[in-house]
Each structure stands twice: as structure tokens, then as C-alpha cells.
C-alpha positions in Angstrom: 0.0 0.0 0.0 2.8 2.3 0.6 4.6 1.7 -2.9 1.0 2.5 -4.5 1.1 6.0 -2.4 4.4 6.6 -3.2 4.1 6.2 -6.8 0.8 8.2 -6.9 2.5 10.5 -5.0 5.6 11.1 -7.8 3.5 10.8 -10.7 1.1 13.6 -9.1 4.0 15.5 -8.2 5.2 15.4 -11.8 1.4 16.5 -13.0 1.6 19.7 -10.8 4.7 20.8 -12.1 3.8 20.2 -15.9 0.2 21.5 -15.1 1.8 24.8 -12.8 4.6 25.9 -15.6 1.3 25.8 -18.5 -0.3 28.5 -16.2 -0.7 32.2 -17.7 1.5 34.3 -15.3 2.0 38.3 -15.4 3.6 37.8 -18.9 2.0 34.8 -20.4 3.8 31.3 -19.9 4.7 28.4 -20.8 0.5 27.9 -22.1 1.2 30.7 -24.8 3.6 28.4 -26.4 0.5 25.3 -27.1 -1.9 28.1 -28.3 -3.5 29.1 -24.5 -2.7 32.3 -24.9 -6.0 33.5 -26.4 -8.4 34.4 -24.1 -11.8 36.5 -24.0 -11.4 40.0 -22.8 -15.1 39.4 -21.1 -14.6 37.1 -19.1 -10.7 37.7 -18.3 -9.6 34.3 -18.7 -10.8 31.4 -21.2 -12.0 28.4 -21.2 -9.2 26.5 -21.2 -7.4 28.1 -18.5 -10.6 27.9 -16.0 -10.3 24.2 -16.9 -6.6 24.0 -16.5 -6.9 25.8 -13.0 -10.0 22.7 -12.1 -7.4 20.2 -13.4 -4.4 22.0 -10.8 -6.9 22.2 -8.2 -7.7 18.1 -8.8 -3.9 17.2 -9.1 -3.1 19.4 -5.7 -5.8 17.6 -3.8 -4.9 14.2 -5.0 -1.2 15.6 -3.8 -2.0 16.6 -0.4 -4.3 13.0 -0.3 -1.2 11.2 -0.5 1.0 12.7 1.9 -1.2 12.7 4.2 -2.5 8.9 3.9 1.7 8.2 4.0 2.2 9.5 6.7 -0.7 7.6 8.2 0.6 4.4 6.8 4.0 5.0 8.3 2.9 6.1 11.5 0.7 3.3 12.3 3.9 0.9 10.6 6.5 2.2 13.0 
């Protein structure tokens, strides 16, 4: 059970990084590059980033899931 959590745990980790760098900052980002950089002037962001920010949001609490259920697996194993 703990190698499942670990390996959760790095691939996750790995997701949030990809999934943080395609974010629009100040001055664009990485998203610009694979055509996010369009976006509606009504709404202030598009489509695709309100679902990349649900995606994030999804990947972060699938993170914080697995450190905290390894910690409670190592706890209770020590």
C-alpha cells in the first residue's frame, strides 16, 4: 500500500509541475507556447485556463491526499 502512495505521490507530483509551468502568469507562460494564450477579454480568462486551473486544483488535492495517507501508513507501521 505504501509503494501504490508513493508512486501516486511522484507521478502527481510530476502533474503539478507540468500543469503549474502551463499556467498564464503576469507575462504569459509556458501555455502561450501550445496556443492558451488567447483568451476572452469578457470574461478575463478562457475556457481552457478555467479548466486547467480545475485540473491543478484536482492534481493538488490528489497531492495533499497522498502525503497525508503516507504519513498515516508510516505512522501506524513504526
Amino acid at each position: 500500500m505504501v509503494i501504490t502512495f508513493t508512486v501516486l505521490l511522484v507521478l502527481t507530483s510530476l502533474l503539478l509541475i507540468l500543469l503549474i509551468l502551463l499556467h498564464k502568469g503576469r507575462g504569459g507562460g509556458l501555455s502561450d507556447m501550445f496556443g492558451g494564450g488567447v483568451s476572452s477579454g469578457l470574461g478575463g480568462s478562457s475556457v481552457a485556463e478555467r479548466n486547467l486551473d480545475r485540473i491543478t486544483v484536482g492534481a493538488g488535492v490528489i497531492w495533499f491526499a497522498c502525503i497525508v495517507a503516507l504519513g498515516l501508513l508510516l505512522k501506524a507501521g513504526s
